[in-house]
Each structure stands twice: as C-alpha cells, then as structure tokens.
N, C-alpha and C positions, 0 to 999 in steps of 0.2 A: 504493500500500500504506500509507505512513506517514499521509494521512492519512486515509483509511476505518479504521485501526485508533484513531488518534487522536477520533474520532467514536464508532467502539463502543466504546471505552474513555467517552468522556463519558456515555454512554447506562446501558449497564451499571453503570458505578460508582452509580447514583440505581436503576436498578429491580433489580440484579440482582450487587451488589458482587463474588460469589463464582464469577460465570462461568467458567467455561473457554472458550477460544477458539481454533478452529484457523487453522492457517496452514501457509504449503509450508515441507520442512521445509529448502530452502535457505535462508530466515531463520531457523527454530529453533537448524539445527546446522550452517548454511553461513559463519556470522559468524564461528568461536574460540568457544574454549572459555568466554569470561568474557562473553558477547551470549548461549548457550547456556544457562549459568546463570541469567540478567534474565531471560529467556522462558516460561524453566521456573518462574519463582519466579511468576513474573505467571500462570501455570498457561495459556501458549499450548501447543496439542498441536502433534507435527510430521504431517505430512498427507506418508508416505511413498510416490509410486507403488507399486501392486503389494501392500503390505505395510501395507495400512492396520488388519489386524484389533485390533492393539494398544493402538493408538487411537481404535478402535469402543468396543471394550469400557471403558474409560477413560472416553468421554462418556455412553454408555446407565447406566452404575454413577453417577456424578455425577450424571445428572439424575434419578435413581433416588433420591439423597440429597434430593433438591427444588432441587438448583441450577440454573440453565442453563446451556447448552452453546452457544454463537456460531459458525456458520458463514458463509461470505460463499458462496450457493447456485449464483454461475456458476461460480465457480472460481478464475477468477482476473481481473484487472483489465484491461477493454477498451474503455475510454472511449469508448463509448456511453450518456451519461447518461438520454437518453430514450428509452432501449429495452431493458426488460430482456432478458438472453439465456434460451438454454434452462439451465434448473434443475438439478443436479444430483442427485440422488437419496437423497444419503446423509442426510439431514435425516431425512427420512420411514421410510429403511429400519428408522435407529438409531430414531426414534419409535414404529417397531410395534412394532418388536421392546423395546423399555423397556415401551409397553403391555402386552406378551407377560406379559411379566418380574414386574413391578408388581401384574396382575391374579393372576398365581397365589398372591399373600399379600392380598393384597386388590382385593375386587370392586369397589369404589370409586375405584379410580386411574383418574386421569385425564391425559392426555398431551397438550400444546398446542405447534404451531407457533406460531408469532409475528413471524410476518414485518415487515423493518423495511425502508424507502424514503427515500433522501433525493436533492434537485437542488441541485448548486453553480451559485449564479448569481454571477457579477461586481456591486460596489456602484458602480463608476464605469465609465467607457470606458478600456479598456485596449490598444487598438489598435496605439501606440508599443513597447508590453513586447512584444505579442506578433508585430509588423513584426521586433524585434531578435532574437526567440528563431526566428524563420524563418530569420534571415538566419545565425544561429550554425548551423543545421540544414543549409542550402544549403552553406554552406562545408565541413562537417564530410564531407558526401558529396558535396562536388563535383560538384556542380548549379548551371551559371551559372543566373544572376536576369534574366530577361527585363524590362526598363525598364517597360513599361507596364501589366504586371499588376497588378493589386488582389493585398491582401494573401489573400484565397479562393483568385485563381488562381496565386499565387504555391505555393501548398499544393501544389493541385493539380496544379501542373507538377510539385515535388518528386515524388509519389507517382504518377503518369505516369512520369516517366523512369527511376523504380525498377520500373515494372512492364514497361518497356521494357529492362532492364537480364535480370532473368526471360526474359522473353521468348525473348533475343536467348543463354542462356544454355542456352535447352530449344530454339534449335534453330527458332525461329518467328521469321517478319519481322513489327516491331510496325507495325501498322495505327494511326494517328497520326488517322484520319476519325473514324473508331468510338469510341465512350465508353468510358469508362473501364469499367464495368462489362460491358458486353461483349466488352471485352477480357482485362478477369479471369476471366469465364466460359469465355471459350477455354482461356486457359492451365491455368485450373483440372483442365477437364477432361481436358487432354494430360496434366498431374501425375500427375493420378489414375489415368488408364490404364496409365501406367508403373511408379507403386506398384505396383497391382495386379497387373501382370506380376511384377512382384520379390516377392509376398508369395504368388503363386498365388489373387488374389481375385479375380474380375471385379466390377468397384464399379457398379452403376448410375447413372442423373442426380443421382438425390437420397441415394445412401449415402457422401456423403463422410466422413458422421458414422465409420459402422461404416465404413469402410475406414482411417481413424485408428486404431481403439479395434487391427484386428488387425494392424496394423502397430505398436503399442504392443507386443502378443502376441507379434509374432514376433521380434522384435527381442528380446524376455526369452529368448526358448527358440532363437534361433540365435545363439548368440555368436562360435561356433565361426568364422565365416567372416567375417575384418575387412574387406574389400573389400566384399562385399554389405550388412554391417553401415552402414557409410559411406553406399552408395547410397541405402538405406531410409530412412536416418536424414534424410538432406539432404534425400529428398524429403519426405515426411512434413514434416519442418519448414517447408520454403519452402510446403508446401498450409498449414499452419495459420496462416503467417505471412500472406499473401494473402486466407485466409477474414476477418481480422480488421478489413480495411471489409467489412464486410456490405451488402445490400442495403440497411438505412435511410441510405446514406450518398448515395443518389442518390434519393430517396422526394420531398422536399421542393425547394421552390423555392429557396427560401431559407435560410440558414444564420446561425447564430448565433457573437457572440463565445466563446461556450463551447465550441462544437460545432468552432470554429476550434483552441481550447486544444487540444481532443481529439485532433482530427488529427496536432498538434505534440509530444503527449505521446506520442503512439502511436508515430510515427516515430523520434521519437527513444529510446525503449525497444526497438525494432525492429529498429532501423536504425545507430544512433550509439552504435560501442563501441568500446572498445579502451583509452580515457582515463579516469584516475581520476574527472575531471569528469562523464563518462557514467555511469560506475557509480554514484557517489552519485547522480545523477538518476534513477537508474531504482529507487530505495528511495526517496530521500527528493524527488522532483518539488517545485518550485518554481513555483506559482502564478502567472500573470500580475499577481496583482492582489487585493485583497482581496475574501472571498467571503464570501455569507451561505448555510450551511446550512439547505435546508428540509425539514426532518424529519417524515414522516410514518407510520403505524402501520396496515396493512390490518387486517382483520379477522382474528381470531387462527383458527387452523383446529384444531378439537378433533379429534385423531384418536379419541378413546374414543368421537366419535362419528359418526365419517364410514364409510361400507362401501365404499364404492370402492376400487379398488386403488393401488400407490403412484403408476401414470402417473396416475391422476385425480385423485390428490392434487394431484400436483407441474403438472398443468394448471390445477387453483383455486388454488393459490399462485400461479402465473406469471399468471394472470387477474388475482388482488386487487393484485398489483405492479405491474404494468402501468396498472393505472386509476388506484392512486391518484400514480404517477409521471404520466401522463399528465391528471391533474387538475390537479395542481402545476404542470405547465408551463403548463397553460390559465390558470391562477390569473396567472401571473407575466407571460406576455403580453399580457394582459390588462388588467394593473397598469405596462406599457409598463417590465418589468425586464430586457428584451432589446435589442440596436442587432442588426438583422438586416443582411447582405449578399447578393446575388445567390448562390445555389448552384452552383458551377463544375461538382458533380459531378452535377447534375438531370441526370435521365433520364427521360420523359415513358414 
C-alpha cells in the first residue's frame, strides 16, 4: 500500500495535483481519528464494503469538476507484478455514468480512463536481505528450514507446509508427490463445496468468483446466527487466502529476485500477525533493497467514445495493462535487470 500510494502521489502531484484517491476504508478510518483527518485532507475517499454509493457520487461530481479520480482497478495489493488481475469495475461504471451526467449540459464532454503500469525491479543483488527476511518468516510460523534448499525452495517449502496445515484442517491427507498447484486445486474445491452448502449455492469449477461475491451477500443479511456466521466467514476467507498464488505462480520456469520478494510479502501479510512488527509491515513493507520504478502509461480509453459495454471496456483496459507490463518486463530482461533462479513452483 505505502508505496503504490507513495508512487501515485508522485504521479498525480505533476499531471493531476487535485486528485482524489481511493482507498479501503481500514486506512481512511481504521488509523484514529488524527490519520483520518491527513487522508481526508489529502482528499483519499474510504472505499466502504456494501456502502460505496457515497463515495461514487463524490468521485463522478469531482471528475465532473475536471479533476481526476485515482483508483488502484484490482483492489487490493497481490504481489503479482507481472500479471495484472481481473479489473474491477467501478472505474468504468462511475465513467459512464459522469459521461451520462456531463452530456446532458453538454454535448461535448468527454470522459477518459487512463490507465497507469509500473514494474519494481531490484538495482543490485539482494539475495542476503531476502535469505534473512525468509528466515524471520520460517521462524514466525514455525516452519523448520530444510539445510539444502535454495532460497526458491526454501519459499516454497514455507507455502507447502501452510497449504499442508489447510489441508490437514479440512479434513484431507496432504499428498507431498503432487504440486503444489494441484494441490490447491483440490482443496480449493472441497472449500468451495462447503461454502456453498453453508450459503445454499452450488458453485461450479470456474465460479469461485460468484461464490465469494454471495457469500459476501449472505453474511450482510444473516447476522442473526453467530455460529454459521463464523463458518462462512472462515471459509470464505481461507478460499481467498489460497486463490492468492494464482496460476502465474507455477506458469514459468524460472523465477525472479522480485517475484521471490513477492512470495515473502504475501506471506507475511497473510500469514504473520499478531506482532506490532507485522502490523506495520503489512502498511508500511520494507523492501529488500533499493528499487527503480518503471512507469508506464497504456493508451488512455475514451469512453465518449467507445460502444461497448462496461465488461469490454474493463477487457481493453486489462488488455492495454497487461502489454504494456509485459513489454516492460521484456524490456528489462533483456537489458539483463533480473538474477533468475530455478522455479520450485513450475508446473509443466
């Protein structure tokens, strides 16, 4: 979070001083009252579950003014740097509808996305920081260190024996042969079967999406019962906790010093609470190492002039993000700005 905000703060203050910016509203109005007030002054919106209308109308009237409106489109932060996720929606909704708004005093408005990409690469080899920030991880959830692993497999053992800990918690014996990804495929979909008994949904292979969203749903409108409440909850959470390696995390042969950070920041945001030390990490993360920013700008998307709907919007955005992230990386290995290691989590 601190520094993707830190980043759109650099950005904005040169093309667009006056932005608003959203953000969840556990940092708006999760800090006290005097972090509440800095947020508000800097004009961050708080992004409420359930209860965003207030906040809609706030950014469509602002960008109605001519200013812009800063969203960050997955949601929230899942260190996957080379792979954008699915897109949120609300960029495009609040942009037709300000079209909507705009056109009926004048025919002339025009409404732009303007999607923005960046890749943090390492300027040195940081191997030593990030050997020491595993070994703080291992410890913290008591995960012995296996002597002869590489610092990849030393990762990967952690997030193996968390996913063996799952497992072993739903009632399954972990299969130790099998990849890691077909292992979380399994579990996933026992998770899921079990939400969906608790929520009355039967979820398909591929609805793990919608089977989240109405377990969101049901959880607002049955409060009544704190036991079932509990269930939902947990599960629901352990599936989204679990979705968050995704498939690109076993796609490639090989793996990068950054793509190592990733892992380490994930877990430990994940995984590693309870200590003031975790808390602030999981606001303010502490970099291996010093990083060079490489900032890029897709092609801005004029809605005043696109017909398509908002999925075909929010597919040419996740299109134009995706290439010019995926140029970037091409750009930088290319330019030998990577130390790669064997991928523990390839899956062929």
């Amino acid at each position: 979070f601190f520094t993707d905000w830190m980043i759109d703060k650099e950005i904005v203050s040169q093309v667009s001083p006056l932005a608003a910016s959203w953000a969840t509203h556990g940092v708006v109005n999760g800090l006290g009252r005097i972090m509440q007030k800095f947020w508000l002054a800097n004009n961050l919106i708080a992004q409420i579950p359930g209860n965003s209308g207030a906040a809609k109308e706030h950014s469509i009237a602002w960008a109605l003014k001519g200013h812009g409106v800063l969203l960050h489109p997955e949601g929230g932060v899942g260190w996957h740097a080379n792979v954008v996720g699915s897109l949120l929606p609300g960029a495009v909704e609040m942009g037709f509808e300000a079209l909507k708004r705009g056109r009926a005093t004048d025919q002339d408005c025009r409404i732009w996305i303007a999607p923005v990409v960046w890749k943090l690469a390492f300027t040195k080899n940081v191997e030593p920081a990030l050997a020491q920030e595993c070994a703080y991880v291992e410890k913290s959830l008591k995960i012995e260190r296996r002597a002869a692993d590489t610092l990849p497999e030393r990762i990967h053992h952690v997030y193996a024996t968390l996913l063996s800990r799952d497992e072993i918690a739903c009632g399954m014996a972990p299969d130790e042969r099998a990849s890691y990804a077909a292992r979380q495929t399994q579990l996933l979909l026992e998770l899921s079967r079990r939400l969906g008994e608790g929520i009355s949904f039967d979820p398909g292979a591929n609805e793990i999406a919608e089977l989240l969203r109405r377990s969101r749903r049901w959880l607002r409108e049955n409060t009544g019962d704190a036991e079932r409440q509990k269930q939902v909850r947990t599960l629901a959470d352990t599936i989204q906790r679990l979705q968050r390696v995704g498939p690109w995390a076993s796609v490639n042969s090989r793996i990068t010093q950054e793509e190592i950070a990733e892992h380490l920041k994930r877990v430990r945001n994940d995984y590693c609470k309870g200590t003031l030390r975790d808390t602030i990490n999981r606001f303010v993360p502490q970099p291996a190492g010093p990083r060079c920013a490489h900032i890029r700008v897709p092609e801005p998307l004029g809605l005043h002039a696109f017909r398509g709907s908002i999925d075909d919007a929010l597919a040419e955005l996740h299109s134009r993000m995706q290439a010019a992230v995926t140029t970037s990386v091409a750009e930088l290995e290319a330019a030998g700005g990577f130390i790669f290691y064997q991928n523990p989590f390839y899956h062929r």
